[in-house]
Structure formats: structure tokens, C-alpha cells
Backbone as numpy.savetxt, mean C-alpha at the origin, in Angstrom:
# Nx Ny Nz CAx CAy CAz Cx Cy Cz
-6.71 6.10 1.58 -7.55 7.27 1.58 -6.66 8.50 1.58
-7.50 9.13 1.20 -6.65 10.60 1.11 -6.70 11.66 2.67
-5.82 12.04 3.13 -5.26 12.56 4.29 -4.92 13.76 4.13
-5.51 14.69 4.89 -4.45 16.43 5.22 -4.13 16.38 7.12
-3.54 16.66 7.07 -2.95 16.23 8.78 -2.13 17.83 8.72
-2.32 17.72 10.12 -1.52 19.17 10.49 -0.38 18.88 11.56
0.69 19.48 11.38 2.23 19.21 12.18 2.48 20.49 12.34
2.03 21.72 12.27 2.37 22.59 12.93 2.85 22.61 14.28
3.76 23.23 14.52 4.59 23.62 15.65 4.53 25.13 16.69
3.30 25.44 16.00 3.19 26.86 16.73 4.61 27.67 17.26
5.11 27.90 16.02 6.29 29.06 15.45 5.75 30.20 16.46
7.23 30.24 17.59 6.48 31.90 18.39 6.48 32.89 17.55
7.07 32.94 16.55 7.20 34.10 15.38 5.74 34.67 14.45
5.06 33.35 14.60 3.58 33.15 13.93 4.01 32.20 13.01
2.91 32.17 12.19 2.65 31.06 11.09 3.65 31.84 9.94
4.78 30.94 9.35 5.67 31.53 8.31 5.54 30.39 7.34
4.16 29.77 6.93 4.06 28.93 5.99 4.93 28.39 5.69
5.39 27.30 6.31 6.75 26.33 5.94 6.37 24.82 5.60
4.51 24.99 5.36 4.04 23.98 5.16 3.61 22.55 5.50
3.86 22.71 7.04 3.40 21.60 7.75 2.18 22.14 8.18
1.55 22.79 8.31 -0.01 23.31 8.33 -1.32 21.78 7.50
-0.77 22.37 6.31 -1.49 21.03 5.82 -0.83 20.52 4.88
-0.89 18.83 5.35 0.66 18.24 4.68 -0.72 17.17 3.96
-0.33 16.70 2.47 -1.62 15.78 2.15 -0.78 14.83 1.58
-1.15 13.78 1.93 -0.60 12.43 2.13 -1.97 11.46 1.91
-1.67 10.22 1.53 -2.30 8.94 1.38 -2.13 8.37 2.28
-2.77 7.65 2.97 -2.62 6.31 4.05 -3.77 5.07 3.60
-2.69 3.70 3.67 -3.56 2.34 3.08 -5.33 2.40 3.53
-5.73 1.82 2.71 -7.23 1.20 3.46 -7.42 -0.46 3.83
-6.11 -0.74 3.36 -6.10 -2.34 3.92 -6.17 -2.31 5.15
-6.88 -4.16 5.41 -7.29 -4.16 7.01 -5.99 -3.92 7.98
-6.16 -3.34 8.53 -4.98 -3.04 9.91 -3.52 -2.65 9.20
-3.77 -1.82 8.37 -2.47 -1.30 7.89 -2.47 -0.39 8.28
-1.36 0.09 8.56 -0.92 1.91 8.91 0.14 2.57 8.09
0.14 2.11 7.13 1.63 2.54 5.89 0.63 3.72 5.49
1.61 4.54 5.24 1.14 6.28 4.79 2.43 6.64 3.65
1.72 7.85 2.99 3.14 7.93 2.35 3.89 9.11 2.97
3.53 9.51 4.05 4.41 10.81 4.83 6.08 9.82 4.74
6.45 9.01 4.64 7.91 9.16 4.86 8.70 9.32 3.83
7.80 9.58 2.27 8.65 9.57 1.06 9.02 8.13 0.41
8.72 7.37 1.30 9.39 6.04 0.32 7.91 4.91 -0.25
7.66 5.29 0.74 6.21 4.20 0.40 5.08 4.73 -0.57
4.73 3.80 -1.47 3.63 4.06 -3.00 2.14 3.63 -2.58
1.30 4.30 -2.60 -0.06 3.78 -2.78 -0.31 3.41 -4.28
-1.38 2.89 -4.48 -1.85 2.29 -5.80 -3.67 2.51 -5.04
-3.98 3.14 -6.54 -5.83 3.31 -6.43 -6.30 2.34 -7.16
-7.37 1.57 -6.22 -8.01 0.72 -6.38 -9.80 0.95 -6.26
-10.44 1.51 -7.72 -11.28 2.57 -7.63 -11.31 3.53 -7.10
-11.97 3.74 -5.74 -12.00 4.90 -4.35 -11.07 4.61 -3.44
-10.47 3.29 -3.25 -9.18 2.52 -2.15 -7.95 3.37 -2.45
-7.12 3.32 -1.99 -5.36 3.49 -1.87 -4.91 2.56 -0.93
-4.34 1.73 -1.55 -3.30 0.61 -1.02 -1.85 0.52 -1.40
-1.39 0.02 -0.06 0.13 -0.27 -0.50 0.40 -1.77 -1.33
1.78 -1.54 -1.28 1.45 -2.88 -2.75 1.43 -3.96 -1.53
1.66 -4.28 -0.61 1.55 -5.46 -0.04 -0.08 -5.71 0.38
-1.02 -4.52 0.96 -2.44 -4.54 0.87 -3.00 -4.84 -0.56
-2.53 -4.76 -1.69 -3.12 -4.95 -2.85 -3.13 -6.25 -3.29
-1.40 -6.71 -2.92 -1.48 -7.95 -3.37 -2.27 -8.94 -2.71
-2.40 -8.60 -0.95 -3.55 -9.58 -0.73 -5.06 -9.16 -1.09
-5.38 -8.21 -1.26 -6.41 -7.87 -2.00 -7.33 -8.69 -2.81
-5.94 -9.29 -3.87 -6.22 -9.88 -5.29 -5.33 -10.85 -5.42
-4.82 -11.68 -4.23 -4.53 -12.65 -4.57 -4.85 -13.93 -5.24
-5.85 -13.96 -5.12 -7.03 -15.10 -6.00 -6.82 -15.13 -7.28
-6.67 -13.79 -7.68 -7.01 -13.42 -9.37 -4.60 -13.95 -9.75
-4.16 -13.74 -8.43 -2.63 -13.74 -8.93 -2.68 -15.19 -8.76
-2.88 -15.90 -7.98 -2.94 -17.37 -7.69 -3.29 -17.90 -9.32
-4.36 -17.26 -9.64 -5.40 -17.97 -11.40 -4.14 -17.92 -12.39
-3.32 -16.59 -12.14 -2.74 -16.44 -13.36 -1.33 -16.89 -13.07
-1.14 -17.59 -12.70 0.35 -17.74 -11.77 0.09 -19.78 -11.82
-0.99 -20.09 -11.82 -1.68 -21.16 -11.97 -0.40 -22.28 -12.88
-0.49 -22.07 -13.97 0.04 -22.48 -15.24 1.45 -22.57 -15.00
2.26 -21.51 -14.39 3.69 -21.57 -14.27 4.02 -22.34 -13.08
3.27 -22.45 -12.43 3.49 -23.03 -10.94 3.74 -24.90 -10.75
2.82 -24.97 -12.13 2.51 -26.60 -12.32 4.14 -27.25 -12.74
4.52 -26.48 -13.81 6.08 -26.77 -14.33 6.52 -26.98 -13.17
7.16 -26.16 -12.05 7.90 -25.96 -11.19 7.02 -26.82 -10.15
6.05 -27.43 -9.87 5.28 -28.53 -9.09 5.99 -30.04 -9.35
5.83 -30.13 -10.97 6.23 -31.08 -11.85 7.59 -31.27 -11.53
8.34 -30.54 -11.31 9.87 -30.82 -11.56 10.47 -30.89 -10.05
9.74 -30.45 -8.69 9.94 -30.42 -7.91 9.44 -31.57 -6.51
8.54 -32.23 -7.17 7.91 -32.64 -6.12 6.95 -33.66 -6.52
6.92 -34.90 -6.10 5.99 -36.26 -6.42 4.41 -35.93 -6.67
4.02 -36.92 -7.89 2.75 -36.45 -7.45 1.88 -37.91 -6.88
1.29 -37.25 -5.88 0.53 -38.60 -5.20 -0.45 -39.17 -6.02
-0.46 -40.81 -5.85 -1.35 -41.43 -6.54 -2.15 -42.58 -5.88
């Protein structure tokens, strides 16, 4: 979701707009996440009205990555490991 948060420091000088007043930032909507992008390193991704980080996304839609991931997985099943009979 989309975020304006305030970090003002109440400057005894007054307000000299240095822009922590209103800082606007993203923070995940995945369950029990708290990743934001206030630290510069971390990416949201929009998911219609959502913003998720890529690790909330990927469980998101893991189902749909499992389907397509399906096919390559079997090779590497095949070559790795017995199949019961």
C-alpha cells in the first residue's frame, strides 16, 4: 500500500523543508510482512491495488509457478530420484 509517514524532528529553527515532513513510501500487503521501501533497497511490485515484495508475491502465486515449473522439474525428478512402483 501506499504510505506518507512523517519523521519530522521539530527543527528549533522551524520547519526548513528538508523533507521528512512527508516521506511517501510503499509498504507490502502480504500477510505479516513489514518490508517498506523507506530503506532504498527493497522493490514493491503492483499486484492490481496490492504492493508486494517479491518474496510476498512469490507466495502469492506460487501455484501458478509450481504449474509452470511443472515440466522442468520432472527431468530433474527423473534423473534424481527412483520412481516408486
Amino acid at each position: 500500500m501506499e504510505a506518507i509517514d512523517d519523521f519530522c524532528v521539530d527543527c528549533p529553527q522551524g520547519c526548513i523543508n528538508c523533507g521528512r515532513k512527508y516521506v511517501h513510501h510503499f509498504v507490502c500487503d502480504g500477510k505479516n510482512c513489514d518490508a517498506d521501501t523507506l530503506d532504498g533497497e527493497t522493490r514493491m511490485y503492483e499486484d492490481g491495488s496490492k504492493h508486494y515484495c517479491l518474496k510476498c508475491l512469490i507466495i502469492k502465486h506460487i501455484d501458478e509457478f509450481v504449474d509452470d515449473l511443472e515440466e522442468e522439474c520432472l527431468d530433474w525428478a527423473w534423473d534424481n530420484y527412483d520412481i516408486v512402483e
